[in-house]
C-alpha positions in Angstrom: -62.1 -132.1 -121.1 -64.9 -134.1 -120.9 -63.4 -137.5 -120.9 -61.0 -136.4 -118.3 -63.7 -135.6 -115.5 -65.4 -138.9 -116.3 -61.9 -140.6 -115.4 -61.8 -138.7 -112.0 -65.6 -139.2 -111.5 -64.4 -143.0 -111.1 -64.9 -145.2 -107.8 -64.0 -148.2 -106.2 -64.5 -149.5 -102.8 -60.7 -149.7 -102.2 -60.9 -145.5 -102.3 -63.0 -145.6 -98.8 -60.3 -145.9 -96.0 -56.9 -144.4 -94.4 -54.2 -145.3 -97.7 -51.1 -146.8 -95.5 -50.2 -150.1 -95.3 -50.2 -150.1 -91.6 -53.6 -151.4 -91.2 -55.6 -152.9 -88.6 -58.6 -155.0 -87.6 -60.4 -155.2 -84.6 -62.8 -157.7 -83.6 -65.8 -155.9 -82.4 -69.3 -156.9 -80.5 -70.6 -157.3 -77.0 -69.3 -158.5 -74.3 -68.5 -162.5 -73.6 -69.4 -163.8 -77.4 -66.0 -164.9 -77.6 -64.0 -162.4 -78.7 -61.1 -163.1 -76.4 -61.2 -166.5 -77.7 -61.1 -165.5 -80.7 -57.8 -163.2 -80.9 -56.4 -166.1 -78.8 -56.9 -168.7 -81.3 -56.0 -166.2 -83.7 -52.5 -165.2 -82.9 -52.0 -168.4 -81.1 -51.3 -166.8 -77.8 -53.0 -166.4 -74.6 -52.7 -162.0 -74.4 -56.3 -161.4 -73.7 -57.7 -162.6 -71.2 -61.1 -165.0 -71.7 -63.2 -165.2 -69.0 -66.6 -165.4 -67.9 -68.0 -162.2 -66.9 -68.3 -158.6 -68.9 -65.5 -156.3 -69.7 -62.7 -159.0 -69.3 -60.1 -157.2 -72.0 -60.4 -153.3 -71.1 -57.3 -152.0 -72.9 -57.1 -153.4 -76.3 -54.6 -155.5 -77.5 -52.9 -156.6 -80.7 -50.8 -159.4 -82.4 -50.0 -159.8 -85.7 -51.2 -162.9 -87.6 -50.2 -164.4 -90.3 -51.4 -165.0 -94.1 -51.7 -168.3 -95.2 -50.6 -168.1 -99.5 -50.4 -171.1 -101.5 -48.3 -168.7 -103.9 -46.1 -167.8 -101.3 -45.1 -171.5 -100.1 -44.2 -172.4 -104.0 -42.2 -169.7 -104.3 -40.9 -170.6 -101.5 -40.3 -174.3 -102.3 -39.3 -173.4 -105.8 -36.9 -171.1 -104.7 -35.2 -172.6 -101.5 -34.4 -169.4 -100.3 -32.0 -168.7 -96.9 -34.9 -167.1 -95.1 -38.6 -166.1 -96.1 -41.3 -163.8 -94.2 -45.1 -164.1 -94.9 -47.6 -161.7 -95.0 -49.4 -160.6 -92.2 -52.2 -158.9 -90.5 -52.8 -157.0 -87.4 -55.6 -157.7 -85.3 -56.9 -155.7 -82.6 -59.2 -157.5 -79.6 -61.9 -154.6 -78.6 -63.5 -155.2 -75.2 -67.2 -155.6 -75.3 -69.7 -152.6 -76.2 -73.0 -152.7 -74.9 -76.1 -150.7 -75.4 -76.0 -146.7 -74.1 -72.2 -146.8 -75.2 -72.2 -143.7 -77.0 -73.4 -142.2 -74.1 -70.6 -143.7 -71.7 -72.2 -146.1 -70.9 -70.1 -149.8 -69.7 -66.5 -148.3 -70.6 -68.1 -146.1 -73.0 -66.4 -143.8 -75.2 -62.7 -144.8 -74.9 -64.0 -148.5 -76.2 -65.5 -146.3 -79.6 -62.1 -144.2 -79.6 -60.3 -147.7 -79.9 -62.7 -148.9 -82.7 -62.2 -145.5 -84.4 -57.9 -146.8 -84.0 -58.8 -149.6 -86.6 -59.1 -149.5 -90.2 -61.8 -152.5 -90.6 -64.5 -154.4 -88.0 -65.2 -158.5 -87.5 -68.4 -158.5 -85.9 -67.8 -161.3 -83.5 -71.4 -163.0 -82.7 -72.6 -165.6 -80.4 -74.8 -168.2 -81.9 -75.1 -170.6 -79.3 -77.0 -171.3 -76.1 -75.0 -171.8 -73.0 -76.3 -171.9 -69.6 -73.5 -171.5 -68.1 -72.1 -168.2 -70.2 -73.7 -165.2 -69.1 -74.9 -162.5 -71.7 -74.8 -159.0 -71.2 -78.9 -158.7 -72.6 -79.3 -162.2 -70.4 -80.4 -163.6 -74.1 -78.5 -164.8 -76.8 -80.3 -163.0 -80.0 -76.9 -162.2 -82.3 -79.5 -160.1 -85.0 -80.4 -157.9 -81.8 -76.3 -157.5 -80.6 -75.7 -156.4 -84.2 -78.8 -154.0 -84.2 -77.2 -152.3 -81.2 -73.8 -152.6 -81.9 -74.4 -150.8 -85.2 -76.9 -148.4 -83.5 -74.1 -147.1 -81.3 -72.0 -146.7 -84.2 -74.3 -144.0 -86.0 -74.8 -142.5 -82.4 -71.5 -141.7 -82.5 -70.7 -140.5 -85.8 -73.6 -138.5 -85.7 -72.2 -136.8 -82.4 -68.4 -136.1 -83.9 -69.8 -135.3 -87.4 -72.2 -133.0 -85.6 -68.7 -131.7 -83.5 -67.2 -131.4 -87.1 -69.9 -128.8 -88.4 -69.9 -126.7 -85.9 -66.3 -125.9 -86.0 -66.9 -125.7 -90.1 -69.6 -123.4 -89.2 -67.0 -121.1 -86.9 -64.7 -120.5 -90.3 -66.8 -119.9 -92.8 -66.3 -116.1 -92.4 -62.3 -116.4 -92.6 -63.2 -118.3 -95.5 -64.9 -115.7 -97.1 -62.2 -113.0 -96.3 -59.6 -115.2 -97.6 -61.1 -115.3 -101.2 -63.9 -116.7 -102.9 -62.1 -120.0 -103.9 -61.8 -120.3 -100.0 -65.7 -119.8 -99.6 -66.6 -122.0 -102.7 -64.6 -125.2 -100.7 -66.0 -124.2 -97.6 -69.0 -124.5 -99.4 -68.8 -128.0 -101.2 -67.4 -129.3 -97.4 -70.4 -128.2 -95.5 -72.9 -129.7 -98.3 -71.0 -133.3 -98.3 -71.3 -132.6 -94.4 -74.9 -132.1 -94.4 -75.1 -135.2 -96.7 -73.6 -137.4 -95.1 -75.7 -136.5 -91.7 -78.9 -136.9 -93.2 -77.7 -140.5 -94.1 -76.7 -141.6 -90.8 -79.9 -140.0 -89.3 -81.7 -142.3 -92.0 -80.2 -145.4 -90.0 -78.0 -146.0 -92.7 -74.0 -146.5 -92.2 -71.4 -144.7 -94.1 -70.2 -147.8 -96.4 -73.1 -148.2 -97.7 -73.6 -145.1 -99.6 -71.1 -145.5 -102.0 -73.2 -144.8 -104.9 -74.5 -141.6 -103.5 -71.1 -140.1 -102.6 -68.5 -138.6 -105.2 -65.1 -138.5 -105.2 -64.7 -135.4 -103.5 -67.2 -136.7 -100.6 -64.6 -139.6 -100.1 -62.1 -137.6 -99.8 -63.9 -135.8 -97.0 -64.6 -138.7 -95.3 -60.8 -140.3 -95.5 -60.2 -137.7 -93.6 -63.4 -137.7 -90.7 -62.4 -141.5 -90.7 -66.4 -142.3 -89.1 -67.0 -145.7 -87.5 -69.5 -146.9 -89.8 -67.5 -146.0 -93.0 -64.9 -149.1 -92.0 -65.6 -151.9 -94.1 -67.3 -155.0 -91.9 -67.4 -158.7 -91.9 -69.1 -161.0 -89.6 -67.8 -163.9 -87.2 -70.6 -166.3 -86.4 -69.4 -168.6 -83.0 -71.1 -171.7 -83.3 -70.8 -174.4 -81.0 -69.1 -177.4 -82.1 -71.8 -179.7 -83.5 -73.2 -176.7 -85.7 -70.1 -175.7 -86.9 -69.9 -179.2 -88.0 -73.0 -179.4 -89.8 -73.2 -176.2 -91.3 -76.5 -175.1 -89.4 -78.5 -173.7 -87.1 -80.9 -171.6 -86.0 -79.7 -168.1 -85.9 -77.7 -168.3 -89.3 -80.4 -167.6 -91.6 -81.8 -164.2 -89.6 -77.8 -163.4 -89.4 -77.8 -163.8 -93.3 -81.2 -161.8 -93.7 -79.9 -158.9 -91.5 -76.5 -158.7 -93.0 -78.3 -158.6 -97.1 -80.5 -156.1 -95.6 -77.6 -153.8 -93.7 -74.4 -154.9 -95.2 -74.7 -156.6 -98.6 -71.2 -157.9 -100.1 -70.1 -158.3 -96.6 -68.9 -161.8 -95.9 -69.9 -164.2 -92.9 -67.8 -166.6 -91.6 -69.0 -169.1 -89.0 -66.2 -170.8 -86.7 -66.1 -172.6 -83.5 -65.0 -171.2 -80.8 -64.8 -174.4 -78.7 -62.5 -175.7 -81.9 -60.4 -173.1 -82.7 -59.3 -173.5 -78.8 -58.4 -176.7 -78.7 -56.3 -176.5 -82.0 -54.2 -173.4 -81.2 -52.5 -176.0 -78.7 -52.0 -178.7 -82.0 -49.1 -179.1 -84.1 -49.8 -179.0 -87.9 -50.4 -183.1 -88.6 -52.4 -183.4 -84.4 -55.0 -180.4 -85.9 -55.6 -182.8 -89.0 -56.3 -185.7 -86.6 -58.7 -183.3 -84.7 -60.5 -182.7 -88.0 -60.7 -186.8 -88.9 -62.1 -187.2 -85.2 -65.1 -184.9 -85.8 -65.7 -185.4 -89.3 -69.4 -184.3 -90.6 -72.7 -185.9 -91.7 -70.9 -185.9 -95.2 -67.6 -188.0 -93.7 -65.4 -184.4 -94.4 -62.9 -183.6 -91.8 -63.9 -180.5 -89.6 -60.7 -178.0 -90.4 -60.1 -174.5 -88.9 -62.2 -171.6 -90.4 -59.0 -168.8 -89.3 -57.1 -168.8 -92.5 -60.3 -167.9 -94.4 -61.4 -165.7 -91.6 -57.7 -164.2 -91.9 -57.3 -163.7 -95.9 -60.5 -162.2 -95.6 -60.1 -160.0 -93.6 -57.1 -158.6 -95.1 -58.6 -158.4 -98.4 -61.3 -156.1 -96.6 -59.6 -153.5 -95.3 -57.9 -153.3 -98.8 -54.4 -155.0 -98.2 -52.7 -156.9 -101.1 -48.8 -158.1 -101.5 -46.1 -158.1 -103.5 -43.0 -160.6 -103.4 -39.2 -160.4 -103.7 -37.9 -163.3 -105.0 -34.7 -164.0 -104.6 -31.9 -166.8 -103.3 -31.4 -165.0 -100.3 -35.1 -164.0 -99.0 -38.7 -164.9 -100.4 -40.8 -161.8 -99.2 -44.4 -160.9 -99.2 -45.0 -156.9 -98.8 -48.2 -155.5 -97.5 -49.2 -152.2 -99.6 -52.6 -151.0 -100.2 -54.7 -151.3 -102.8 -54.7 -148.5 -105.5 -51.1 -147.9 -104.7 -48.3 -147.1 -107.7 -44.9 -149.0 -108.3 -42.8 -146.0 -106.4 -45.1 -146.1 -103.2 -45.3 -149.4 -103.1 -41.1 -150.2 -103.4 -40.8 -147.3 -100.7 -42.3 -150.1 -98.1 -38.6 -151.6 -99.1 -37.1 -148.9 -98.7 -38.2 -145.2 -99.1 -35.1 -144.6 -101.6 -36.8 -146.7 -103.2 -39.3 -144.1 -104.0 -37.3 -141.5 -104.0 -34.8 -142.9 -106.9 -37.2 -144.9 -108.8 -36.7 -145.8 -112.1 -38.9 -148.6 -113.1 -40.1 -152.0 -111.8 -39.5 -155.4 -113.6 -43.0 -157.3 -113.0 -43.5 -160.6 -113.4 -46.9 -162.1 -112.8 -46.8 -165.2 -110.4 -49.0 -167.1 -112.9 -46.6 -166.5 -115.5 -43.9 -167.7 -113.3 -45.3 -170.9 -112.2 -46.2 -172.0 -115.8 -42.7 -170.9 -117.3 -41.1 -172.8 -114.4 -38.4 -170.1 -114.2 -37.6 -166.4 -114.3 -35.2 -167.4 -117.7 -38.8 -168.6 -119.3 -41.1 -165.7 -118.7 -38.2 -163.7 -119.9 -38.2 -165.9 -122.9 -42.0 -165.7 -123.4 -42.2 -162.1 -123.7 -44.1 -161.7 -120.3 -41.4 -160.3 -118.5 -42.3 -156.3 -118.3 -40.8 -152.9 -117.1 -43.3 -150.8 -115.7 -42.8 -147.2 -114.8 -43.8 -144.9 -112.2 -47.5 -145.0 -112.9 -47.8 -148.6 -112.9 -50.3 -149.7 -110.3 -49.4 -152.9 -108.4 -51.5 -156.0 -108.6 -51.4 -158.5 -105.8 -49.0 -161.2 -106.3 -46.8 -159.2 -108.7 -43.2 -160.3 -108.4 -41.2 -157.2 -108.6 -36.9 -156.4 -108.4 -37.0 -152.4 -108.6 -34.4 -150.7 -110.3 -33.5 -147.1 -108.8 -30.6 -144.6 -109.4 -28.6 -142.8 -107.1 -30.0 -140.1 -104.8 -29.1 -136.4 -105.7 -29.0 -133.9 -103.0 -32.5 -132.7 -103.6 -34.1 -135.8 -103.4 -32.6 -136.5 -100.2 
């Protein structure tokens, strides 16, 4: 027995966070840092609106972008397929939150309930002075917007965890009638409760206790799905000539803060200024762009989206599989942690509910062998069953049988 509770006592990162594969990220921070611009450049489209002057975007919106794969174009060019589809990612643009938030304050509460939508936060921060940009604080300080943005967080989970105990608190004595199983998880709820209150009242957010919560606590907070549990990465809008030379003066406090607040999350600068003119550019005019403002090194200045992109879907969990065939190359979005019939039901759920097995091929193995004949050859072909937990880039053909009345 005591090997088995070890194995459940196990966690990962990847177990903090709604399991779907209909995932979403929403660019986050305060008003007129270029967040608008940002979602723009992003999904290549002009749905939010960028202007100069607080709460531009009110209702949220969203556009799916997609995931740049070196792995997915070979397959691609290897296979010559009739059609292909790439991965994507949804992003969510969030209008601007400003200090008193939590308390209504600006638009208040429905712009938390729209952050509370999303599975995973870009902090988007303005790192560059601009006369003639206003700034909700009337200062551009991007440490201080992500010391309030953050504060408002806690604020909030604080209140809806504090809403959660009290109605825990009203059942406890139907829990009690019920049995004393009922009473003992009414129990081990209201502890992880009281633990995970004491943390945010410390200053600290959710995704950064990992180490102090067990398995059980995650499960608890899958389900309260609290702001500050989403995993967070951070945006850094430069203006052009700092993007260019990889400095300036608010990069090294953003760095201190994030080590301090959110270590292993990622920064990313970009230019805002940049990524606006090249949303307008074919493929070969945004490589001429990049030759015309090359850096003190002579490198060409490129886009930093399919980074920012790839990295936020690795974030927020996301990985993909392919089908590989003459008719369609795919790439399927599942999450992380899922198993081989979950993962073909995003096919098609019979293909969950008739699973047999899973032939898996590794793309690594494919490219080297040159062809599926090869890895077949090489012994590296493999059937996996029904607890076979999919890697990313696995290339999969499912087998399944026919569906009996009771699995309908």
């Amino acid at each position: 027995m005591g090997p088995k509770k070890a194995a459940e006592d196990v966690k990962a990162p990847w177990m903090l966070g709604k399991f779907s594969t209909h995932l979403k990220v929403g660019l986050v921070g305060p008003p007129n840092v270029g967040k608008s611009t940002l979602y723009n450049s992003l999904s290549k489209s002009h749905h939010s609106e960028a202007a100069n002057y607080p709460f531009c975007t009110i209702n949220p919106t969203e556009t799916r972008v997609q995931v740049e794969d070196d792995r997915f174009d070979w397959l691609v060019e290897h296979r010559q397929p009739k059609g292909f589809q790439k991965p994507f990612l949804t992003i969510v643009d969030i209008a601007g939150l400003i200090r008193g938030a939590s308390q209504g304050e600006g638009l208040g509460n429905a712009f938390l309930s729209h952050i509370k939508a999303v599975d995973g936060i870009i902090h988007v921060m303005r790192a560059f002075e601009d006369a003639d940009v206003i700034h909700s604080e009337d200062v551009v300080n991007p440490v201080a917007d992500l010391d309030m943005i953050t504060s408002e967080l806690r604020i909030k989970d604080i209140a809806d965890l504090g809403g959660l105990i009290a109605a825990h608190c009203r059942v406890k004595q139907g829990a009690a009638t019920k049995s004393p199983a009922h009473l003992k998880a009414w129990e081990e709820e209201k502890a992880s409760m009281d633990k995970f209150l004491a943390w945010l009242e410390s200053g600290k957010d959710i995704r950064n206790g990992l180490s102090e919560w067990s398995t059980k606590d995650i499960d608890f907070l899958n389900e309260y799905q609290l702001l500050t549990a989403k995993p967070a990465m951070f945006a850094v809008n430069l203006s052009l000539n700092d993007y260019k030379r990889k400095k300036n003066k608010f990069l090294k406090p953003i760095f201190d803060w994030v080590q301090a607040n959110a270590a292993g999350s990622l920064i990313i600068p970009y230019s805002g200024k940049l990524e606006e003119e090249l949303q307008e550019l074919d493929a070969a005019a945004c490589a001429k762009r990049g030759e015309e403002e090359k850096n003190e090194k002579g490198e060409p200045t490129i886009s930093a989206l399919p980074k920012m992109i790839k990295t936020a879907f690795n974030m927020v969990n996301l990985i993909y599989f392919f089908t590989y065939g003459p008719m369609e190359v795919r790439a399927w979005v599942i999450r992380r942690g899922m198993k081989a019939p979950v993962a073909g039901a995003v096919i098609h759920t019979d293909f969950e509910k008739a699973f047999i097995m899973a032939e898996v091929m590794a793309f690594d193995d494919l490219k080297e062998a040159g062809s599926e004949a090869e890895v077949k050859a090489k012994g590296k072909y493999r059937s996996e069953g029904k607890l076979y937990e999919v890697k990313d880039g696995d290339i999969i053909t499912f087998k399944i049988g026919q569906l009996t009345a009771a699995k309908k």
